[in-house]
PyMOL commands that place a pseudoatom at each C-alpha (Angstrom):
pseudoatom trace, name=CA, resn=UNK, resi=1, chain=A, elem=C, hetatm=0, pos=[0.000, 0.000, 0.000]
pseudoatom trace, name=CA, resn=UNK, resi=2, chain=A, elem=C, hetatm=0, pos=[2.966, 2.243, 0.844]
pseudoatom trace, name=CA, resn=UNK, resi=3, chain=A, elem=C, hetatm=0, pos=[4.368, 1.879, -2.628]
pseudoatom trace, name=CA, resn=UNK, resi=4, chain=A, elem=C, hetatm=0, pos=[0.939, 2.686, -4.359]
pseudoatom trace, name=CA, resn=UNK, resi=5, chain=A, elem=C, hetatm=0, pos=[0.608, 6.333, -2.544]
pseudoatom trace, name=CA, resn=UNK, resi=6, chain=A, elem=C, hetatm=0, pos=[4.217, 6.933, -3.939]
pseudoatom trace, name=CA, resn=UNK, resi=7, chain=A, elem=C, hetatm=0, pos=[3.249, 6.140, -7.254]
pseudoatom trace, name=CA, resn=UNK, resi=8, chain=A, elem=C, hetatm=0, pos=[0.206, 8.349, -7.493]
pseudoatom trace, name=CA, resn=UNK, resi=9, chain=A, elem=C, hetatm=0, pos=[2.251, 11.103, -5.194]
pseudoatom trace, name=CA, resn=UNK, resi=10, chain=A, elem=C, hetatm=0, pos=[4.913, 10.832, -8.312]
pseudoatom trace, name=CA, resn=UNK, resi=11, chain=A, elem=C, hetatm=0, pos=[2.049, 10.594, -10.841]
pseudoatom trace, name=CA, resn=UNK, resi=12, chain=A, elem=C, hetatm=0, pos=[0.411, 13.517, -9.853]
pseudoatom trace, name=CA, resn=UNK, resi=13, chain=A, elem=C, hetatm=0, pos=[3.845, 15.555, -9.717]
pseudoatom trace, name=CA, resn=UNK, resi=14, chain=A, elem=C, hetatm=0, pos=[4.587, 14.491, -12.859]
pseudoatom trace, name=CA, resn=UNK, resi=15, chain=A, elem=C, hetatm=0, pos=[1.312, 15.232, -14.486]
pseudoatom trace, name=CA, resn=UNK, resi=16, chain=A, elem=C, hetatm=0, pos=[1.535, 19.047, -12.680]
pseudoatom trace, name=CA, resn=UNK, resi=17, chain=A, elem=C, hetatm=0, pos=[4.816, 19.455, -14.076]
pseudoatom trace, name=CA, resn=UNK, resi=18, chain=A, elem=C, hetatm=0, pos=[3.518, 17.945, -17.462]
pseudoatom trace, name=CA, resn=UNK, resi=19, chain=A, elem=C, hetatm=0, pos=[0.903, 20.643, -17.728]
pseudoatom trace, name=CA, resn=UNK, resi=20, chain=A, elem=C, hetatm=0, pos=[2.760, 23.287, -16.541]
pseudoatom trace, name=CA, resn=UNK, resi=21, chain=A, elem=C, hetatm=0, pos=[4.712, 22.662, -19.600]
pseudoatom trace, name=CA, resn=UNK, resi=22, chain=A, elem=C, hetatm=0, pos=[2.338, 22.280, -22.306]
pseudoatom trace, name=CA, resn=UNK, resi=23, chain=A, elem=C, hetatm=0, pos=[1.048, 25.553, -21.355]
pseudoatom trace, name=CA, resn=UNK, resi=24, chain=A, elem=C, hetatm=0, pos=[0.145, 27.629, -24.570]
pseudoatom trace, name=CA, resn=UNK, resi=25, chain=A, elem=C, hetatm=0, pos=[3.613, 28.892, -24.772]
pseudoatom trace, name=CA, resn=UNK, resi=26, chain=A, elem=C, hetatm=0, pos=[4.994, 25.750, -25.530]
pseudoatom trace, name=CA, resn=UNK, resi=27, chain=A, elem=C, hetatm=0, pos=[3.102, 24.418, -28.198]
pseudoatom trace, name=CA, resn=UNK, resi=28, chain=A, elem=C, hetatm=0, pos=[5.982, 21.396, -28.825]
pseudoatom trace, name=CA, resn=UNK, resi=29, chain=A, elem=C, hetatm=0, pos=[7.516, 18.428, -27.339]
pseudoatom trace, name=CA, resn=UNK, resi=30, chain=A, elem=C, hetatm=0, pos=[8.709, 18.918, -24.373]
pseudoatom trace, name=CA, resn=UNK, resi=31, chain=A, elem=C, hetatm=0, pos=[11.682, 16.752, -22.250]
pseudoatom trace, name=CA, resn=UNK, resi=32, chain=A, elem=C, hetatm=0, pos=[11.391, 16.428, -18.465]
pseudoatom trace, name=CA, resn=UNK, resi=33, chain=A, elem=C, hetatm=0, pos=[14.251, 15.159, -16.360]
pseudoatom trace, name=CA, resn=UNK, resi=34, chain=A, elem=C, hetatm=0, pos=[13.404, 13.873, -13.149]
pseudoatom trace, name=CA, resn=UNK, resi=35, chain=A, elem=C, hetatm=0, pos=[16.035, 12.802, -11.001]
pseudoatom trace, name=CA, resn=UNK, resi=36, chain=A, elem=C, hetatm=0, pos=[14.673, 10.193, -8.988]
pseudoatom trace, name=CA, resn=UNK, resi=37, chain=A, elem=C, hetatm=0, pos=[15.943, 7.743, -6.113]
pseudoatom trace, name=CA, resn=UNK, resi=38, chain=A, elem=C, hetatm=0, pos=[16.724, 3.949, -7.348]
pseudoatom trace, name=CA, resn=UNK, resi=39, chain=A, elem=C, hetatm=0, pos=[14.475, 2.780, -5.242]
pseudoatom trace, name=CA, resn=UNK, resi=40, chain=A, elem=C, hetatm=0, pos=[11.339, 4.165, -6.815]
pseudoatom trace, name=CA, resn=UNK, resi=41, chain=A, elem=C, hetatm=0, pos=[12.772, 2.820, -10.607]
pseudoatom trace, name=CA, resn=UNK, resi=42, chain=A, elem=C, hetatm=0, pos=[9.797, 0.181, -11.420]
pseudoatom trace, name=CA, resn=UNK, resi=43, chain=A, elem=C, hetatm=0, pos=[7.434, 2.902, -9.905]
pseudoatom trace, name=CA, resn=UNK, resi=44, chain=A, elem=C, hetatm=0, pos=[8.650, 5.871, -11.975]
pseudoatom trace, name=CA, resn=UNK, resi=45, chain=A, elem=C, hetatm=0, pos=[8.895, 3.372, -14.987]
pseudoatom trace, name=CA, resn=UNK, resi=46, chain=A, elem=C, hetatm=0, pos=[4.868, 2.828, -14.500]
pseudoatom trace, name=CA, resn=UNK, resi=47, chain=A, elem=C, hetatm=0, pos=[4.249, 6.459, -14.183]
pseudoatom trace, name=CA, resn=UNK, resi=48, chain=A, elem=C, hetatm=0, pos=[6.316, 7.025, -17.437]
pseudoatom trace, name=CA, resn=UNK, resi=49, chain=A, elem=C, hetatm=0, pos=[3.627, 4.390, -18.833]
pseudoatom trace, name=CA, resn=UNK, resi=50, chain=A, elem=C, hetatm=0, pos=[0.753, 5.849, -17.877]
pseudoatom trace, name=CA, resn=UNK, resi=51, chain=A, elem=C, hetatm=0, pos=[2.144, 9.572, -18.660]
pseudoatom trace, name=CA, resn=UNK, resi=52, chain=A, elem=C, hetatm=0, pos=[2.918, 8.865, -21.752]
pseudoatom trace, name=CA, resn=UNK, resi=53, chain=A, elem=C, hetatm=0, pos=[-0.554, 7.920, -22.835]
pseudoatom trace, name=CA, resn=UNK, resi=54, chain=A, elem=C, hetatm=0, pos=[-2.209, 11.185, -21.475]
pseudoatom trace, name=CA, resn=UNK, resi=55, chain=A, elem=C, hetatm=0, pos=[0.218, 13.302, -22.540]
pseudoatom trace, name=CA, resn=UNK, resi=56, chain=A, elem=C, hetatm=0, pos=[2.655, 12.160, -25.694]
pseudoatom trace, name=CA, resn=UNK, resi=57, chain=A, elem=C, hetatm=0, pos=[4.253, 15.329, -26.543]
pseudoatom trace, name=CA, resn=UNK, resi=58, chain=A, elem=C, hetatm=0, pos=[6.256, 15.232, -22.752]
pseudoatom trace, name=CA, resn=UNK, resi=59, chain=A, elem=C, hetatm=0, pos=[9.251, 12.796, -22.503]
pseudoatom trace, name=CA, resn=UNK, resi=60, chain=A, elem=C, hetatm=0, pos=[10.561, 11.810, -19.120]
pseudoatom trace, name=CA, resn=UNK, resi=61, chain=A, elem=C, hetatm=0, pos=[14.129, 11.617, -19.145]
pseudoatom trace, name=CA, resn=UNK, resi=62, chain=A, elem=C, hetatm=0, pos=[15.159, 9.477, -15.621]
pseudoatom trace, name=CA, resn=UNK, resi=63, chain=A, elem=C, hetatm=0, pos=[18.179, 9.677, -13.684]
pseudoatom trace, name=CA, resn=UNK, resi=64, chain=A, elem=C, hetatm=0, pos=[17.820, 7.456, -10.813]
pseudoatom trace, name=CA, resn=UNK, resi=65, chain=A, elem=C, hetatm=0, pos=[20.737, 6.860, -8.260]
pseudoatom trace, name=CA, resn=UNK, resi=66, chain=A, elem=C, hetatm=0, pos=[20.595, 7.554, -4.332]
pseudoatom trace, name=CA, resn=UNK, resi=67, chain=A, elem=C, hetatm=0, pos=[19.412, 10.416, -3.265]
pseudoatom trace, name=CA, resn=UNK, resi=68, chain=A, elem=C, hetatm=0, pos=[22.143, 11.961, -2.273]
pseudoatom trace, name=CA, resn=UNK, resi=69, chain=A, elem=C, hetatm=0, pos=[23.959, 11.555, -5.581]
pseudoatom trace, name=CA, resn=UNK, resi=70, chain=A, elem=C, hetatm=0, pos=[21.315, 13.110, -6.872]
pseudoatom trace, name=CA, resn=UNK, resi=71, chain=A, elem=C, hetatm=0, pos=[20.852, 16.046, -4.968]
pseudoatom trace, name=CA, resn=UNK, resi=72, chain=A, elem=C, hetatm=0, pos=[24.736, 16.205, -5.193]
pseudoatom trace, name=CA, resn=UNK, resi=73, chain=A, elem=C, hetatm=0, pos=[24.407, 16.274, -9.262]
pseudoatom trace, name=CA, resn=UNK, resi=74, chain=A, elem=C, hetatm=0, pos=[21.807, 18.895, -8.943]
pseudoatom trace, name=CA, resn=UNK, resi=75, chain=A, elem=C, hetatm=0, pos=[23.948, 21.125, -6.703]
pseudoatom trace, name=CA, resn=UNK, resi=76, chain=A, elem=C, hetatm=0, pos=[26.810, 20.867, -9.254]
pseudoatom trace, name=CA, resn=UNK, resi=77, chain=A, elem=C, hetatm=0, pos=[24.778, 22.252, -11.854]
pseudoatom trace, name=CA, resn=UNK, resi=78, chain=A, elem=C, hetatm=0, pos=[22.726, 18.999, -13.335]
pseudoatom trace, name=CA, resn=UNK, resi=79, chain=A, elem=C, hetatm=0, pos=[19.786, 20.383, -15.474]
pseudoatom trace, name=CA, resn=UNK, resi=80, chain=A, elem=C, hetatm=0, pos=[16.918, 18.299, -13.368]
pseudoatom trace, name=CA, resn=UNK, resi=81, chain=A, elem=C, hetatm=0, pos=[13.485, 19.127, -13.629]
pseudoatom trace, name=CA, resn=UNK, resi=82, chain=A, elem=C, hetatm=0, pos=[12.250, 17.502, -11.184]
pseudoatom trace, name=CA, resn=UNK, resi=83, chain=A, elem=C, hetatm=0, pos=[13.616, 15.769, -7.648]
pseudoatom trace, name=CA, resn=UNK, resi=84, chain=A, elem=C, hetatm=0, pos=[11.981, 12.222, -6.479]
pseudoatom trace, name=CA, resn=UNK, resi=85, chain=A, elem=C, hetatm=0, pos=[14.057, 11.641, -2.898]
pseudoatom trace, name=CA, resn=UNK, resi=86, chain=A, elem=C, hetatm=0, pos=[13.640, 8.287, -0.857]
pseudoatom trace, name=CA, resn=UNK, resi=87, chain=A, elem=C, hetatm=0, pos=[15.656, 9.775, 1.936]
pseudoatom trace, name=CA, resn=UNK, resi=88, chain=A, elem=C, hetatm=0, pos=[14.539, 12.725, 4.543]
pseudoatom trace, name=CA, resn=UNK, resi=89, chain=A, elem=C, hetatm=0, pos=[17.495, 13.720, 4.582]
pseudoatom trace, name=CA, resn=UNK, resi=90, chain=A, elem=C, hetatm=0, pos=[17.305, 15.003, 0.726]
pseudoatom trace, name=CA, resn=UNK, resi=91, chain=A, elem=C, hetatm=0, pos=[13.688, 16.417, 1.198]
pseudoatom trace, name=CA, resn=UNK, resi=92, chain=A, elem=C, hetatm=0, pos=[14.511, 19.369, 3.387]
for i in range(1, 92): cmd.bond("trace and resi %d" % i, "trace and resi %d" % (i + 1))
show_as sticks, trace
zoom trace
């Protein structure tokens, strides 16, 4: 049950960021990268899924490695759209 309110937590985040970005001033295909933590890979990979068939002109673009690589990578300058943590630590 845990894992299911992730997935619609990162579905709904996703599909926010989605529509932010098909906003009339970007009338093409847009790429999201979301930077997310390994652990939520076959998750994300089932949101991509689902995504995909609402909205086809958004790509997702995954980077998934621990958290704090991640938020490492994004403090050095990694263009990241959009940050998926599994550890507290990372959130605040």
């Amino acid at each position: 049950m845990k894992r299911c309110a992730g997935t619609r937590r990162s579905f709904a985040l996703l599909l926010i960021v989605g529509f932010l970005a098909l906003s009339p001033a970007s009338a093409y295909a847009v790429e999201l990268s979301v930077f997310a933590a390994a652990s939520m890979t076959e998750s994300m990979n089932r949101v991509a899924e689902a995504y995909r068939a609402i909205v086809p002109e958004v790509t997702i673009v995954y980077n998934f490695d621990s958290s704090g690589t991640l938020k490492t990578q994004i403090e050095q300058g990694a263009d990241c759209d959009l940050f998926i943590s599994a550890g507290q630590k990372q959130m605040n």
